[in-house]
VMD Tcl script that draws the C-alpha trace (Angstrom):
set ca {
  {-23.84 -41.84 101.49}
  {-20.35 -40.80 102.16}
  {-18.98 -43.99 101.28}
  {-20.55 -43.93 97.76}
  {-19.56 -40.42 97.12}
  {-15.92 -41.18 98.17}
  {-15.75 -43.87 95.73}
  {-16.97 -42.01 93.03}
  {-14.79 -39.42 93.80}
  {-11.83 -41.77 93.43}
  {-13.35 -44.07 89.89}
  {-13.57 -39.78 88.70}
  {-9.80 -38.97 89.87}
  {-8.40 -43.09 88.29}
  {-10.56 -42.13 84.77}
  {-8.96 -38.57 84.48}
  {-5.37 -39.83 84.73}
  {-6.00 -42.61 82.51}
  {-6.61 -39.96 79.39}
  {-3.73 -38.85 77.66}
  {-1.23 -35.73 78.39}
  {-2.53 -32.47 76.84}
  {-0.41 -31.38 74.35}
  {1.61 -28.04 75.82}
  {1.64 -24.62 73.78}
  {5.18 -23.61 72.87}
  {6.25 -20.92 75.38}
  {7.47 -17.50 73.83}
  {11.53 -16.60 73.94}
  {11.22 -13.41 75.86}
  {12.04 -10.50 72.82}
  {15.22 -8.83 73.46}
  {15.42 -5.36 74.79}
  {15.77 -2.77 72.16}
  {19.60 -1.76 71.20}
  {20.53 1.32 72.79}
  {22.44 3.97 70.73}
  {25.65 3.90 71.88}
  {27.60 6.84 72.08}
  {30.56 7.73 69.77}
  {33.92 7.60 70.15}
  {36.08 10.13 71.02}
  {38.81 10.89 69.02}
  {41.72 12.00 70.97}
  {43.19 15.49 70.31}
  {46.23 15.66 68.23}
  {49.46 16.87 70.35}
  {50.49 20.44 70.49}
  {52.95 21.48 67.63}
  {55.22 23.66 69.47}
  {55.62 27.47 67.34}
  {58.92 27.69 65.65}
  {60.82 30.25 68.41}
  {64.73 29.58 67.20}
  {66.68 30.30 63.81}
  {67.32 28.13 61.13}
  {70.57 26.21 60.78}
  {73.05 27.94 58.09}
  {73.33 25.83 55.22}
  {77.06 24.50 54.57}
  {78.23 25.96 51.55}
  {80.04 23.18 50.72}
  {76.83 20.43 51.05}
  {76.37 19.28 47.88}
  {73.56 16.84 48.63}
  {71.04 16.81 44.70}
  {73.38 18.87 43.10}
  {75.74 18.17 39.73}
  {79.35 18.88 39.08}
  {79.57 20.84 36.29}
  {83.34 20.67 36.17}
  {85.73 18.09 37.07}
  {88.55 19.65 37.74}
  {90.45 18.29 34.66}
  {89.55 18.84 31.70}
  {86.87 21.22 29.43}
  {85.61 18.37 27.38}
  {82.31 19.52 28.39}
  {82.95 23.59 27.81}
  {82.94 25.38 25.10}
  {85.45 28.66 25.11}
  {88.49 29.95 23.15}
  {91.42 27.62 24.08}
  {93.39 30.70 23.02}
  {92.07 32.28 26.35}
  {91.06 29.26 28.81}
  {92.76 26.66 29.93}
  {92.88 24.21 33.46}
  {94.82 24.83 35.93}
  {95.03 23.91 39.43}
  {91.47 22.40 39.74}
  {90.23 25.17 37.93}
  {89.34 26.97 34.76}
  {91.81 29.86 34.00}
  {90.68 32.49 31.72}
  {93.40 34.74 31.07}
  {94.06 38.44 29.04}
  {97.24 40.12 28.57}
  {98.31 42.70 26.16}
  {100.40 39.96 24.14}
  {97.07 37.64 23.80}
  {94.42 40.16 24.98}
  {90.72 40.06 24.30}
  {87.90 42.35 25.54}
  {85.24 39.90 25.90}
  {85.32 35.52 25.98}
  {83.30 33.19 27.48}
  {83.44 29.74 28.30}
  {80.09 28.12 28.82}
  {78.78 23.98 30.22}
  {77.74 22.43 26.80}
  {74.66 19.93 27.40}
  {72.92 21.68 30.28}
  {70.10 23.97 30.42}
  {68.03 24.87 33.20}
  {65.58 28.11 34.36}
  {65.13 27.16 38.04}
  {68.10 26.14 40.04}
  {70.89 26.72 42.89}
  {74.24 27.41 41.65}
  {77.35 27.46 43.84}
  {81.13 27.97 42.90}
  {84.35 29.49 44.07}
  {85.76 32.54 41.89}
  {88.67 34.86 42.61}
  {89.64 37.55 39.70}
  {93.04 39.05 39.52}
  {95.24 41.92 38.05}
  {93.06 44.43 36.51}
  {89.67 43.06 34.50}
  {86.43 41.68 35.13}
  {84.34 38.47 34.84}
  {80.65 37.43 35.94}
  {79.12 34.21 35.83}
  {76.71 33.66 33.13}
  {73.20 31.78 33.70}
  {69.85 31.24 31.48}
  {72.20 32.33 28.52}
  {72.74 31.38 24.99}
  {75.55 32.01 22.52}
  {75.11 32.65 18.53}
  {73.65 36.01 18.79}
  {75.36 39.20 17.18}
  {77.33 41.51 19.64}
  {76.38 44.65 20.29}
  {78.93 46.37 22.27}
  {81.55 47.59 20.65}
  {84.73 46.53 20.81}
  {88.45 47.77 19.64}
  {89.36 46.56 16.34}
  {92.43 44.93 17.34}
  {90.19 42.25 19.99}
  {87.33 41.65 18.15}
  {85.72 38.06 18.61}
  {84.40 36.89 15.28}
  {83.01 33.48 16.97}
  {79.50 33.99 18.16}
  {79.60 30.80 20.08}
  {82.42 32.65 22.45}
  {79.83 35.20 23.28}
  {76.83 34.74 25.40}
  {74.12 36.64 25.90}
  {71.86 37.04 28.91}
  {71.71 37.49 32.68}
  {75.25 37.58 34.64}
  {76.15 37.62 37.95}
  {79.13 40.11 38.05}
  {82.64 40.43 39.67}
  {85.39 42.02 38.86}
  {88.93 42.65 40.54}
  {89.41 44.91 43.77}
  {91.95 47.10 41.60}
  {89.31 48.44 39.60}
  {86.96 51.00 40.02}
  {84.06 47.41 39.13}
  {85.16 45.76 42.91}
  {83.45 48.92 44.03}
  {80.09 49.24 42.34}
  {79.68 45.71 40.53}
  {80.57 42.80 42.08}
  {77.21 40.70 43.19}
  {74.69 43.01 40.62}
  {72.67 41.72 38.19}
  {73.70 42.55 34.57}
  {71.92 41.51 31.56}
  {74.65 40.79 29.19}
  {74.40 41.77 25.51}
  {71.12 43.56 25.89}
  {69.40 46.92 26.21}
  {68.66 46.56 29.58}
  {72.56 46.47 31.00}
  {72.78 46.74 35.05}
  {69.26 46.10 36.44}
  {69.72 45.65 40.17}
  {72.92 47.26 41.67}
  {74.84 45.85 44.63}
  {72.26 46.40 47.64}
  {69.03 46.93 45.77}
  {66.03 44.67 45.20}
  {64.26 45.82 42.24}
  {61.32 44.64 40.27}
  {60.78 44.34 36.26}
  {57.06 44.53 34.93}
  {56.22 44.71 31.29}
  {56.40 47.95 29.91}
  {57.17 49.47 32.63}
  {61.33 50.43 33.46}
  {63.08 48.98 36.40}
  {61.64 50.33 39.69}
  {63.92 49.98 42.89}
  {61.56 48.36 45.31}
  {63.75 47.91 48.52}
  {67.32 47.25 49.47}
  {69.79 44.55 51.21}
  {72.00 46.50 52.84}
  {74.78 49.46 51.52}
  {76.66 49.22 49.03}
  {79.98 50.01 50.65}
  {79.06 48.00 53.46}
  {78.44 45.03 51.57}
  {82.02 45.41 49.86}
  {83.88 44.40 53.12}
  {82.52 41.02 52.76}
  {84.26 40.41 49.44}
  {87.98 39.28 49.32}
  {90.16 41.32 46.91}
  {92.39 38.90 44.89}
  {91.44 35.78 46.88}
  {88.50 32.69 46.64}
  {84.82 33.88 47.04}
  {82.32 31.91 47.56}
  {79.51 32.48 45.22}
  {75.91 31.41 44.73}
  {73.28 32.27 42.62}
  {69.50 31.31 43.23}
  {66.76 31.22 40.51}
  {63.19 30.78 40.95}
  {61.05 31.46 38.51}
  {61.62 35.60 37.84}
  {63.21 35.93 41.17}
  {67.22 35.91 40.98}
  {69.65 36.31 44.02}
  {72.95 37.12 43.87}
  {74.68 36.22 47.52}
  {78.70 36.40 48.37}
  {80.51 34.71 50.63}
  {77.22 33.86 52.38}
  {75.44 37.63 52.05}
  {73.05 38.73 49.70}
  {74.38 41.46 47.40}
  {71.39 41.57 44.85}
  {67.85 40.68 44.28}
  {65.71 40.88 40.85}
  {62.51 40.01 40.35}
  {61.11 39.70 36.80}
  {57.48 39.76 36.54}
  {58.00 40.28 32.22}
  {58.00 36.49 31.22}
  {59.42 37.60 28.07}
  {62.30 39.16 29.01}
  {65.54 37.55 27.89}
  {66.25 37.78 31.72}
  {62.99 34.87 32.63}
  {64.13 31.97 29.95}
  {66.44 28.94 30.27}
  {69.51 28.93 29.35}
  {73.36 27.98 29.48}
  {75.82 28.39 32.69}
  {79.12 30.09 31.19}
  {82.44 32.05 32.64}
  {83.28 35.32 31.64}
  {87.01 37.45 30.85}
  {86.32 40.88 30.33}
  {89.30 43.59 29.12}
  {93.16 42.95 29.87}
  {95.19 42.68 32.16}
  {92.78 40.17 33.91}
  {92.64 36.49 35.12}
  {89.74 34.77 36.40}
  {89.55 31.45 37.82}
  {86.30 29.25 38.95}
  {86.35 26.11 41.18}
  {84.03 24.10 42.79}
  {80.91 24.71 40.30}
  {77.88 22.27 41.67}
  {74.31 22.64 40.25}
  {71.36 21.57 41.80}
  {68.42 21.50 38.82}
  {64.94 22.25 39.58}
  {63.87 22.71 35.82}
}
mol new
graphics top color blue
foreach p $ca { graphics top sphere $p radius 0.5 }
foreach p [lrange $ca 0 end-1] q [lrange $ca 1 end] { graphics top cylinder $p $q radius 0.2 }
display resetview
Protein backbone atom coordinates (compact mmCIF):
# COMPACT_ATOMS: atom_id res chain seq x y z
CA UNK A 1 0.00 0.00 0.00
CA UNK A 2 2.73 2.42 0.61
CA UNK A 3 4.44 1.62 -2.43
CA UNK A 4 1.37 2.44 -4.61
CA UNK A 5 0.63 5.58 -2.81
CA UNK A 6 4.29 6.75 -3.20
CA UNK A 7 4.07 6.32 -6.81
CA UNK A 8 1.08 8.09 -7.23
CA UNK A 9 2.32 10.68 -5.25
CA UNK A 10 5.25 11.12 -7.62
CA UNK A 11 3.01 10.46 -11.45
CA UNK A 12 0.76 13.65 -9.30
CA UNK A 13 4.05 15.85 -8.54
CA UNK A 14 5.73 14.81 -12.73
CA UNK A 15 1.89 15.85 -14.19
CA UNK A 16 1.80 19.22 -12.20
CA UNK A 17 5.18 20.43 -13.49
CA UNK A 18 4.47 19.36 -16.86
CA UNK A 19 1.48 22.21 -17.13
CA UNK A 20 2.48 25.47 -18.07
CA UNK A 21 3.77 28.60 -15.82
CA UNK A 22 0.83 30.67 -14.45
CA UNK A 23 0.84 33.83 -15.80
CA UNK A 24 2.06 36.46 -12.80
CA UNK A 25 -0.13 39.66 -11.88
CA UNK A 26 1.84 42.85 -12.41
CA UNK A 27 3.06 43.99 -8.96
CA UNK A 28 2.07 47.66 -7.90
CA UNK A 29 5.01 50.60 -7.87
CA UNK A 30 4.68 51.52 -4.26
CA UNK A 31 2.77 55.35 -4.54
CA UNK A 32 5.03 58.00 -3.47
CA UNK A 33 4.70 59.70 -0.16
CA UNK A 34 2.74 62.84 -0.29
CA UNK A 35 4.91 66.24 -0.91
CA UNK A 36 5.42 67.98 2.19
CA UNK A 37 4.95 71.82 2.24
CA UNK A 38 8.10 73.12 2.47
CA UNK A 39 8.74 76.07 4.32
CA UNK A 40 9.56 79.52 2.81
CA UNK A 41 12.46 81.25 2.43
CA UNK A 42 13.74 83.74 4.44
CA UNK A 43 14.59 86.82 3.10
CA UNK A 44 17.52 88.31 4.75
CA UNK A 45 17.15 91.74 6.45
CA UNK A 46 18.41 94.68 4.60
CA UNK A 47 21.63 96.34 6.39
CA UNK A 48 21.30 99.17 8.78
CA UNK A 49 21.41 102.69 7.07
CA UNK A 50 23.41 104.54 9.49
CA UNK A 51 21.32 108.25 10.56
CA UNK A 52 22.97 111.18 8.96
CA UNK A 53 25.02 112.61 12.37
CA UNK A 54 27.70 115.09 10.40
CA UNK A 55 27.24 118.37 8.18
CA UNK A 56 27.09 118.66 4.69
CA UNK A 57 30.11 119.54 2.58
CA UNK A 58 30.08 123.43 1.47
CA UNK A 59 29.53 123.64 -2.05
CA UNK A 60 32.58 125.33 -4.05
CA UNK A 61 31.44 128.42 -5.37
CA UNK A 62 33.38 128.12 -8.17
CA UNK A 63 31.96 124.30 -9.30
CA UNK A 64 30.35 124.82 -12.25
CA UNK A 65 29.35 121.23 -12.94
CA UNK A 66 25.35 121.62 -15.31
CA UNK A 67 25.67 125.11 -15.41
CA UNK A 68 26.01 127.70 -18.66
CA UNK A 69 28.28 130.62 -19.22
CA UNK A 70 26.34 133.36 -19.88
CA UNK A 71 29.30 135.56 -20.70
CA UNK A 72 32.51 134.89 -22.24
CA UNK A 73 34.55 137.24 -21.17
CA UNK A 74 34.91 139.00 -24.60
CA UNK A 75 32.50 140.26 -26.14
CA UNK A 76 28.41 141.28 -25.66
CA UNK A 77 27.32 139.70 -28.86
CA UNK A 78 24.86 137.99 -26.81
CA UNK A 79 23.68 141.26 -24.52
CA UNK A 80 21.66 143.71 -25.19
CA UNK A 81 22.53 147.30 -23.33
CA UNK A 82 23.47 150.89 -24.33
CA UNK A 83 27.05 150.69 -25.77
CA UNK A 84 27.00 154.35 -24.72
CA UNK A 85 27.15 152.96 -21.06
CA UNK A 86 28.65 149.23 -21.25
CA UNK A 87 31.45 148.03 -22.53
CA UNK A 88 34.20 144.82 -21.75
CA UNK A 89 36.79 145.17 -19.91
CA UNK A 90 39.08 143.01 -18.11
CA UNK A 91 36.95 139.77 -18.34
CA UNK A 92 34.10 141.68 -17.50
CA UNK A 93 31.15 143.84 -18.34
CA UNK A 94 31.72 147.53 -17.30
CA UNK A 95 28.77 149.66 -16.91
CA UNK A 96 29.81 153.03 -16.26
CA UNK A 97 28.02 156.77 -15.25
CA UNK A 98 29.71 159.98 -14.95
CA UNK A 99 28.43 163.43 -15.05
CA UNK A 100 29.96 163.90 -18.70
CA UNK A 101 27.95 160.60 -20.00
CA UNK A 102 25.62 160.06 -16.98
CA UNK A 103 22.40 158.12 -16.92
CA UNK A 104 20.05 157.31 -13.99
CA UNK A 105 18.97 153.98 -14.99
CA UNK A 106 20.56 151.19 -17.97
CA UNK A 107 20.54 147.77 -18.18
CA UNK A 108 22.25 145.24 -20.01
CA UNK A 109 20.43 141.96 -20.20
CA UNK A 110 21.52 137.86 -21.86
CA UNK A 111 19.46 137.90 -25.16
CA UNK A 112 18.19 134.18 -25.95
CA UNK A 113 17.72 132.86 -22.43
CA UNK A 114 14.80 132.58 -20.28
CA UNK A 115 14.31 130.57 -17.35
CA UNK A 116 11.88 130.62 -13.90
CA UNK A 117 13.75 127.96 -11.88
CA UNK A 118 17.47 128.11 -11.67
CA UNK A 119 20.94 128.75 -9.73
CA UNK A 120 22.70 131.78 -10.68
CA UNK A 121 26.26 132.61 -9.62
CA UNK A 122 28.57 135.63 -10.56
CA UNK A 123 31.20 137.96 -9.22
CA UNK A 124 30.14 141.81 -8.89
CA UNK A 125 32.02 144.68 -7.26
CA UNK A 126 30.36 148.39 -7.62
CA UNK A 127 32.43 151.46 -7.28
CA UNK A 128 32.43 155.32 -6.69
CA UNK A 129 29.07 156.38 -5.68
CA UNK A 130 25.83 154.46 -7.49
CA UNK A 131 24.07 151.34 -7.45
CA UNK A 132 23.37 148.19 -9.52
CA UNK A 133 21.38 144.79 -8.85
CA UNK A 134 21.23 141.87 -10.90
CA UNK A 135 18.12 141.39 -12.78
CA UNK A 136 16.29 137.82 -13.10
CA UNK A 137 12.69 136.57 -14.47
CA UNK A 138 12.64 140.10 -16.19
CA UNK A 139 11.56 141.54 -19.43
CA UNK A 140 12.28 144.80 -21.20
CA UNK A 141 9.65 146.89 -23.50
CA UNK A 142 7.50 148.05 -20.76
CA UNK A 143 6.93 151.89 -19.98
CA UNK A 144 8.97 153.35 -16.98
CA UNK A 145 7.50 154.47 -14.19
CA UNK A 146 9.94 156.13 -12.03
CA UNK A 147 10.75 159.26 -12.77
CA UNK A 148 13.69 160.39 -13.92
CA UNK A 149 15.59 163.97 -14.51
CA UNK A 150 15.01 165.34 -17.82
CA UNK A 151 18.50 165.64 -18.74
CA UNK A 152 19.01 161.31 -18.35
CA UNK A 153 16.01 160.11 -19.59
CA UNK A 154 16.21 156.63 -21.47
CA UNK A 155 13.84 156.72 -24.41
CA UNK A 156 14.78 152.89 -25.34
CA UNK A 157 12.47 150.54 -23.57
CA UNK A 158 14.61 147.63 -24.43
CA UNK A 159 17.42 149.34 -21.95
CA UNK A 160 14.95 149.03 -19.18
CA UNK A 161 13.85 145.91 -17.50
CA UNK A 162 11.33 145.27 -15.39
CA UNK A 163 10.98 142.72 -12.62
CA UNK A 164 12.66 141.09 -9.62
CA UNK A 165 16.42 142.30 -8.77
CA UNK A 166 18.83 141.26 -6.56
CA UNK A 167 20.38 144.57 -5.27
CA UNK A 168 23.87 146.08 -4.49
CA UNK A 169 25.07 149.13 -4.42
CA UNK A 170 28.51 150.82 -3.39
CA UNK A 171 29.79 150.98 0.37
CA UNK A 172 29.92 154.95 -0.08
CA UNK A 173 26.36 155.21 -0.12
CA UNK A 174 23.87 155.25 2.34
CA UNK A 175 22.34 151.65 -0.28
CA UNK A 176 25.71 149.42 1.06
CA UNK A 177 23.88 149.87 4.31
CA UNK A 178 20.26 148.90 3.90
CA UNK A 179 20.20 147.28 0.25
CA UNK A 180 22.68 145.20 -0.81
CA UNK A 181 21.33 141.31 -0.93
CA UNK A 182 17.24 142.53 -0.72
CA UNK A 183 14.82 141.69 -2.98
CA UNK A 184 13.49 144.59 -5.13
CA UNK A 185 10.88 144.33 -7.68
CA UNK A 186 12.05 146.65 -10.30
CA UNK A 187 9.61 148.91 -12.17
CA UNK A 188 6.63 147.92 -10.12
CA UNK A 189 4.30 148.89 -7.29
CA UNK A 190 5.58 146.58 -5.05
CA UNK A 191 9.42 148.16 -4.75
CA UNK A 192 11.59 146.49 -1.75
CA UNK A 193 9.76 143.31 -0.62
CA UNK A 194 12.20 141.49 1.61
CA UNK A 195 14.94 143.69 3.25
CA UNK A 196 18.47 142.49 4.04
CA UNK A 197 17.80 139.85 6.97
CA UNK A 198 14.12 139.17 6.56
CA UNK A 199 12.23 136.22 5.10
CA UNK A 200 8.92 137.34 4.09
CA UNK A 201 5.99 135.79 2.38
CA UNK A 202 3.60 137.22 -0.56
CA UNK A 203 -0.08 135.78 -0.75
CA UNK A 204 -2.69 137.16 -3.05
CA UNK A 205 -4.36 140.01 -1.82
CA UNK A 206 -2.86 140.12 1.01
CA UNK A 207 0.51 142.80 1.57
CA UNK A 208 3.90 141.49 2.35
CA UNK A 209 4.02 139.90 5.84
CA UNK A 210 7.59 139.48 7.48
CA UNK A 211 7.52 135.86 8.46
CA UNK A 212 11.06 135.32 10.04
CA UNK A 213 14.58 136.56 9.66
CA UNK A 214 18.33 135.45 8.61
CA UNK A 215 20.26 137.23 10.74
CA UNK A 216 20.75 141.42 11.39
CA UNK A 217 21.03 143.59 9.16
CA UNK A 218 24.21 145.29 10.29
CA UNK A 219 25.62 142.09 11.04
CA UNK A 220 25.16 140.73 7.77
CA UNK A 221 26.96 143.95 6.23
CA UNK A 222 30.45 142.82 7.52
CA UNK A 223 30.34 140.02 5.16
CA UNK A 224 30.20 142.28 2.11
CA UNK A 225 33.45 143.83 0.63
CA UNK A 226 33.21 147.61 -0.02
CA UNK A 227 34.75 148.37 -3.49
CA UNK A 228 36.09 144.84 -4.08
CA UNK A 229 34.70 141.24 -5.89
CA UNK A 230 31.61 139.61 -4.17
CA UNK A 231 30.58 136.60 -4.75
CA UNK A 232 26.97 136.43 -5.54
CA UNK A 233 24.25 133.84 -6.02
CA UNK A 234 20.80 133.86 -6.49
CA UNK A 235 18.47 130.69 -6.10
CA UNK A 236 14.94 130.33 -7.61
CA UNK A 237 12.51 127.70 -7.02
CA UNK A 238 9.33 128.05 -7.90
CA UNK A 239 8.04 131.36 -5.62
CA UNK A 240 10.89 130.90 -3.31
CA UNK A 241 13.95 133.36 -4.12
CA UNK A 242 17.30 133.60 -2.11
CA UNK A 243 19.55 136.15 -2.20
CA UNK A 244 23.09 134.83 -0.54
CA UNK A 245 26.64 136.93 -0.48
CA UNK A 246 29.80 135.83 -0.36
CA UNK A 247 28.41 132.47 0.84
CA UNK A 248 25.56 133.98 3.50
CA UNK A 249 22.09 134.41 3.00
CA UNK A 250 21.02 138.06 3.04
CA UNK A 251 17.32 137.60 1.82
CA UNK A 252 14.54 135.19 1.40
CA UNK A 253 11.02 135.72 -0.54
CA UNK A 254 8.54 133.50 -0.95
CA UNK A 255 5.70 134.19 -3.44
CA UNK A 256 2.70 132.19 -2.98
CA UNK A 257 0.70 134.94 -5.74
CA UNK A 258 1.47 132.99 -9.07
CA UNK A 259 0.57 136.08 -10.76
CA UNK A 260 2.80 138.34 -9.50
CA UNK A 261 5.31 139.78 -11.94
CA UNK A 262 7.77 138.49 -9.20
CA UNK A 263 6.66 134.24 -10.02
CA UNK A 264 7.16 134.37 -14.10
CA UNK A 265 10.17 133.66 -16.35
CA UNK A 266 12.10 135.92 -17.51
CA UNK A 267 15.52 137.54 -18.71
CA UNK A 268 18.98 137.72 -16.58
CA UNK A 269 20.22 141.50 -17.01
CA UNK A 270 22.91 144.02 -15.19
CA UNK A 271 21.95 147.10 -13.78
CA UNK A 272 23.75 151.06 -13.48
CA UNK A 273 21.78 153.10 -11.37
CA UNK A 274 22.58 157.20 -10.84
CA UNK A 275 26.22 158.72 -11.40
CA UNK A 276 29.09 158.64 -10.32
CA UNK A 277 28.94 154.75 -10.41
CA UNK A 278 30.71 151.72 -12.08
CA UNK A 279 29.68 148.28 -11.88
CA UNK A 280 31.38 145.35 -13.14
CA UNK A 281 30.16 141.46 -13.32
CA UNK A 282 32.42 138.39 -13.92
CA UNK A 283 32.11 134.95 -13.79
CA UNK A 284 28.16 134.69 -14.60
CA UNK A 285 27.31 130.66 -14.81
CA UNK A 286 23.64 129.46 -14.97
CA UNK A 287 22.49 126.27 -14.13
CA UNK A 288 18.66 125.91 -15.79
CA UNK A 289 16.07 123.95 -14.15
CA UNK A 290 13.12 125.44 -16.31
Amino acid sequence: MKLAFNACCLSALVAFAALPPRAQAPVASPSAPPAVEQPAAQTAAPPAVPHRRYEPVAEDFNSHDGYIQLFDGKSLADWEGDPKFWRVEDGAIVGESTAENRVQNTYIWRKGIVAHDFDLKLEIKCELNGGTGIQYRSHSGIPWTRPQPPDMTTSNLAWLLTGPQADFWSSTTRGSKWFDGQVYSENTPLGIIAWRGEVVRISPGVDPMLIGGVGKRDDLETFIKPQDWNQYEVVARGGTLIHIINGHVMAILIDDDAADSMNNSGYFGIELEQFPSKVSVRNIWLKKLN
